[in-house]
C-alpha positions in Angstrom: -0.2 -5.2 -2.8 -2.1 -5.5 0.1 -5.5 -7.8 0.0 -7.0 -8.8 4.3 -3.9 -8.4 5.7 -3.8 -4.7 6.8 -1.3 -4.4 9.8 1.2 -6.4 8.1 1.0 -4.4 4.9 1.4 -1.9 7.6 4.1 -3.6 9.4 6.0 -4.1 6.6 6.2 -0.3 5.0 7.3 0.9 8.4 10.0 -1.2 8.1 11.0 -0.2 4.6 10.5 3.3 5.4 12.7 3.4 8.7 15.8 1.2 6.5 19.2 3.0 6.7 18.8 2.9 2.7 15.5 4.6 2.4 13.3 4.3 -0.6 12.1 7.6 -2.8 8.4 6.6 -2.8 6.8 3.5 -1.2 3.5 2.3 -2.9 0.5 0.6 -1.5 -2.3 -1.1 -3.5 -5.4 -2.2 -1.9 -6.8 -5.1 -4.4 -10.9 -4.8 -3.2 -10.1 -6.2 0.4 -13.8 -5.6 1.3 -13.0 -6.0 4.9 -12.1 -2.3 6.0 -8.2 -2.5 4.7 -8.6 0.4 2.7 -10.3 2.5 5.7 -7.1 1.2 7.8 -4.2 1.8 5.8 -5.5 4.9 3.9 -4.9 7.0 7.5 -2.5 4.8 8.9 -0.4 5.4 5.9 -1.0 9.4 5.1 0.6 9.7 8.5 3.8 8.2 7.3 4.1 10.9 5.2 4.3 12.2 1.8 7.1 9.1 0.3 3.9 6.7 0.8 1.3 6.5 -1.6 -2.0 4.6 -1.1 -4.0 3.4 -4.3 -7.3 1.6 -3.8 -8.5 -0.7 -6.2 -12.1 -1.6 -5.8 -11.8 -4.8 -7.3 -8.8 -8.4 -6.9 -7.7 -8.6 -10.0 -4.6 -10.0 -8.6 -1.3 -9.3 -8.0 0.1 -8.4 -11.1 -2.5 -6.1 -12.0 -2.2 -4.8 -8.4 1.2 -4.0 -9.3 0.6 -2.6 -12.8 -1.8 0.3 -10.9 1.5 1.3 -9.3 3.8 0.9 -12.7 1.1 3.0 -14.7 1.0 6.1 -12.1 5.5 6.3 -12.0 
């Protein structure tokens, strides 16, 4: 769950990604940054390819329902 900290969000799922025990399917939640995260990762991340998905959510409803966007969509 990413909220106005794009390039670590970033940062961080290139480091999941590139692990010698790669993940199926990396998920990224925006939670209503407001500050041009979304417009950041939504690129940044499409070009990591099809194992990362990029939900934004237009409004902070915290991090538990940031994380219940994800758990509703697997």
């Amino acid at each position: 769950v990413n909220w106005r900290t794009p390039a670590m969000t970033l940062q961080a799922v290139e480091r999941v990604i590139d692990q010698s025990l790669r993940p199926d399917r990396v998920y990224v939640v925006d939670n209503g940054s407001a500050d041009g995260s979304a417009e950041m990762l939504g690129p940044a991340l499409a070009a990591l390819g099809e194992r990362v998905a990029f939900i934004e959510n237009p409004l902070n409803e915290g991090f538990g329902a940031g994380s219940n966007l994800v758990l509703r969509r697997i």
